[in-house]
C-alpha positions in Angstrom: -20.6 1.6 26.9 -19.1 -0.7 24.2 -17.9 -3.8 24.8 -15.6 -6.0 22.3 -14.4 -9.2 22.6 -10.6 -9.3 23.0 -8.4 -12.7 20.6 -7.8 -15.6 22.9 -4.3 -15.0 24.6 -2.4 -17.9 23.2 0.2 -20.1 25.5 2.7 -20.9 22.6 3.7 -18.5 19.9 5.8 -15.6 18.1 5.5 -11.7 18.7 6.3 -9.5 15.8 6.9 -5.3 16.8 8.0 -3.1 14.3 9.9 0.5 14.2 9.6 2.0 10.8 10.5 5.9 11.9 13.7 5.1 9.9 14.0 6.6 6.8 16.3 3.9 5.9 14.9 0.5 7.1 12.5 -1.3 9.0 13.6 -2.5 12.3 12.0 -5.9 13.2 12.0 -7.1 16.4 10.4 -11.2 17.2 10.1 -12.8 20.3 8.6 -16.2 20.6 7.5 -18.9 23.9 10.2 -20.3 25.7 9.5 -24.0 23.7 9.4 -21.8 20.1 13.1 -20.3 20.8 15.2 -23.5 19.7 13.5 -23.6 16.3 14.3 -21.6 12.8 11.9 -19.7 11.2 11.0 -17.4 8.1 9.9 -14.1 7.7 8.2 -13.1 4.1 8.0 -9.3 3.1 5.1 -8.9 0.2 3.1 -5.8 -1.4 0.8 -6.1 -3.7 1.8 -10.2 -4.9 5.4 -9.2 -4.7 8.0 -10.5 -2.7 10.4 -8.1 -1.2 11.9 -9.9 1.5 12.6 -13.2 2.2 14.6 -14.7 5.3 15.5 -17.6 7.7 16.3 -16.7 11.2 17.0 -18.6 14.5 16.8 -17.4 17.8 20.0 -19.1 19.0 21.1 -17.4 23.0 19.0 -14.3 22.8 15.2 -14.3 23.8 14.4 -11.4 21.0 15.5 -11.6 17.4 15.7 -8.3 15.9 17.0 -7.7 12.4 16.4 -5.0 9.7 14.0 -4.8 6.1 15.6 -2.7 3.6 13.8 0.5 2.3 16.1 1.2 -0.8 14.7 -1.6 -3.1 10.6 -1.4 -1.9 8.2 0.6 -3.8 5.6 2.5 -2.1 2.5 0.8 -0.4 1.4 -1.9 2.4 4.2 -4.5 3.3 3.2 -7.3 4.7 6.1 -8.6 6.9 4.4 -13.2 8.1 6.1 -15.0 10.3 6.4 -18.9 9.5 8.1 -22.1 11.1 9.5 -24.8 9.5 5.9 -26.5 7.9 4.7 -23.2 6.4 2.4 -22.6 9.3 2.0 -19.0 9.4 1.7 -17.7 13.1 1.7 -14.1 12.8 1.8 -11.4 10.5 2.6 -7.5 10.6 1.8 -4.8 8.2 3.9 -2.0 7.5 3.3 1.2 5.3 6.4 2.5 3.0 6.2 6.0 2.0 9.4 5.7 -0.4 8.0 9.9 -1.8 7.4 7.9 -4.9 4.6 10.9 -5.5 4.6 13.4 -8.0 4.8 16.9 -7.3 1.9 19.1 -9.5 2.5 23.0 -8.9 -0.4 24.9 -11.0 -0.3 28.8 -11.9 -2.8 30.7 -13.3 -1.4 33.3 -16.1 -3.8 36.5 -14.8 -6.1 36.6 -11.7 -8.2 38.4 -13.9 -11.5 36.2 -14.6 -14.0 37.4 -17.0 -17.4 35.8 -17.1 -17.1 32.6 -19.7 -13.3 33.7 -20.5 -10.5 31.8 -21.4 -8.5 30.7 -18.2 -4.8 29.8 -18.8 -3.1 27.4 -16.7 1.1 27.1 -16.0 1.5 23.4 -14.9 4.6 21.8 -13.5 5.0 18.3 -12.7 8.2 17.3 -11.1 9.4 14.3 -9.1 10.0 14.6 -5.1 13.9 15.6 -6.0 12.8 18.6 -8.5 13.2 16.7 -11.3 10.6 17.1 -14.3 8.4 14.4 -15.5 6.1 13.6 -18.3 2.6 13.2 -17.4 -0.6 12.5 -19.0 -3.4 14.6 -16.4 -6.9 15.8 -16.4 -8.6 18.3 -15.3 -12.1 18.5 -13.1 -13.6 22.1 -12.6 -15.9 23.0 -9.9 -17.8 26.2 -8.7 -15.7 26.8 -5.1 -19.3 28.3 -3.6 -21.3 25.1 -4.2 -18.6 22.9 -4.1 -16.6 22.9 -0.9 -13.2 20.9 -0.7 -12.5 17.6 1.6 -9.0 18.3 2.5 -8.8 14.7 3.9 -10.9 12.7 1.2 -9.6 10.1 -0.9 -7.2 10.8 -3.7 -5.3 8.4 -6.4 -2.4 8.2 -4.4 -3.9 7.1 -1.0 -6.1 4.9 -2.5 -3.6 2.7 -4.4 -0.9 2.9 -1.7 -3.1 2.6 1.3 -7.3 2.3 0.9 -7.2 -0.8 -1.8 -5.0 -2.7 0.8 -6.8 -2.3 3.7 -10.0 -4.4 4.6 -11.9 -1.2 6.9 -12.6 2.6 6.6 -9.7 5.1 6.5 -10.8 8.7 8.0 -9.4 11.9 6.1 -6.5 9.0 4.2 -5.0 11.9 2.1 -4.2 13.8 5.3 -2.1 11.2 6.0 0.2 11.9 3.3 0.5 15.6 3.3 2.1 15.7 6.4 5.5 14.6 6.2 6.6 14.7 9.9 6.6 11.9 12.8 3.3 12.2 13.9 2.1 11.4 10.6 4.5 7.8 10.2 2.8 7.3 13.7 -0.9 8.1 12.5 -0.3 5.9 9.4 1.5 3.0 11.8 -2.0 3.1 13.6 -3.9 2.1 11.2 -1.5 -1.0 10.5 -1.9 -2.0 13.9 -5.6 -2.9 13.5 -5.3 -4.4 9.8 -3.4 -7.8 10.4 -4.3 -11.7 8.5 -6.1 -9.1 5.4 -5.0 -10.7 2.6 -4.6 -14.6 3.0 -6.4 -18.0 4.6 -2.7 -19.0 4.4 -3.7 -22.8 4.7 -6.0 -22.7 1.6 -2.9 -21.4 0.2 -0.8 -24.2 0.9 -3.4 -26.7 0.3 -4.1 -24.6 -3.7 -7.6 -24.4 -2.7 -9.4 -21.8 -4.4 -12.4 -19.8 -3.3 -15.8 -20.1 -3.9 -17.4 -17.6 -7.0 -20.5 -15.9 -5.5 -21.6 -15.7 -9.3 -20.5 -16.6 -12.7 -18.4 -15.4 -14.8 -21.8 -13.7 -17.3 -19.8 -13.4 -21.1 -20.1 -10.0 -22.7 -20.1 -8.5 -26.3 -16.8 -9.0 -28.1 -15.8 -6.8 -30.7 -13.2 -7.0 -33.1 -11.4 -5.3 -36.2 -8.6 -4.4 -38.3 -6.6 -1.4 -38.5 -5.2 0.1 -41.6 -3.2 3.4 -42.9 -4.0 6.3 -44.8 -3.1 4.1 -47.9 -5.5 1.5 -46.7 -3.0 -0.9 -46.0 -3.2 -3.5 -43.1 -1.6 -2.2 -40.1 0.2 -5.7 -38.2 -0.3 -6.4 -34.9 -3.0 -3.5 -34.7 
């Protein structure tokens, strides 16, 4: 019995679709109102403050653009692919998740299945890269009791939130799921949620214009505390 309001549908602007099933690149396809189709335009590529892609296009004969982002070069996260014309007005924008396997791999063995009450417990821990490759890592460790403490499969983890949750304005359900899967459905699941996260990031025109937002509250100064470090010979250390 809900009811929400549906954007004005505009008379004059761009259309930006996206196929990211390709292991390789992004396949960008534009389209644009019949009066738009005669004039250039750019497309900027960003995660995280850093631009990945950067590019002028014009329509020319053909009533949809379509042209290709690159995979090799863009690390893991939320890419934000914004359409603007020729003044820097930005008319739409598209985000995009890259799952580049950046992730480690953590394979954990314990040395005996025999557990004695308050015993030593000896773990085999191998860390490798998503080719097999071994890395160094500095880890921790958390230990729970499995019968009062039952395990989210889906709940948050490092890696979803800094690739996915910290770039996305609303709630993620079961976000780590998300990445365990490796197959199609899962790209599909994780282009969903893209869909319903466009304009997150910037009020492009207070961009332009250098206008800079409004502090709720002040900056409140804290303790500073300082020293000097020296070696076993009591020596100043430089630069320490």
């Amino acid at each position: 019995g809900s009811q929400y309001q549906l954007p004005e549908i505009l008379d004059v602007g761009y259309t930006i679709s996206v196929n990211s099933l390709n292991e390789k690149a992004i396949r960008v396809f534009v389209g644009a109102s019949e009066e738009l189709r005669d004039k250039p335009f750019y497309v900027v590529g960003h995660i995280r403050q850093r631009n990945y892609f950067h590019s002028k296009f014009e329509f020319e004969r053909d009533q949809t653009l379509k042209f290709e982002v690159p995979k090799a070069n863009i690390t893991g996260g939320v890419l934000t692919l914004t359409l603007f014309d020729l003044n820097n007005k930005p008319w739409c924008e598209r985000p995009v998740f890259v799952n580049n396997k950046e992730q480690l791999v953590v394979d954990t063995k314990l040395n005996s299945n025999k557990l004695v009450k308050r015993g030593k417990v000896k773990l085999d821990i191998n860390v490798t890269d998503s080719e097999g490759k071994p890395i160094a890592t500095n880890l921790s460790l958390a230990t729970t009791d499995a019968r009062q403490v039952k395990k989210d499969q889906g709940s948050s983890t490092i890696l979803s939130h800094f690739l996915l949750e910290s770039d996305i304005k609303g709630n993620i359900v079961d976000p780590s799921l998300l990445f365990k899967e490796r197959n199609q459905r899962a790209i599909e699941k994780i282009d969903l949620v893209m869909l319903t996260n466009g304009w997150r990031k910037y009020h492009w025109p207070e961009v332009w214009k250098d206008v800079k937002p409004k502090k709720q509250f002040q900056f409140a100064e804290g303790l500073t505390v300082s020293g000097k470090a020296f070696n076993m010979k009591d020596e100043h250390l430089p630069n320490a």
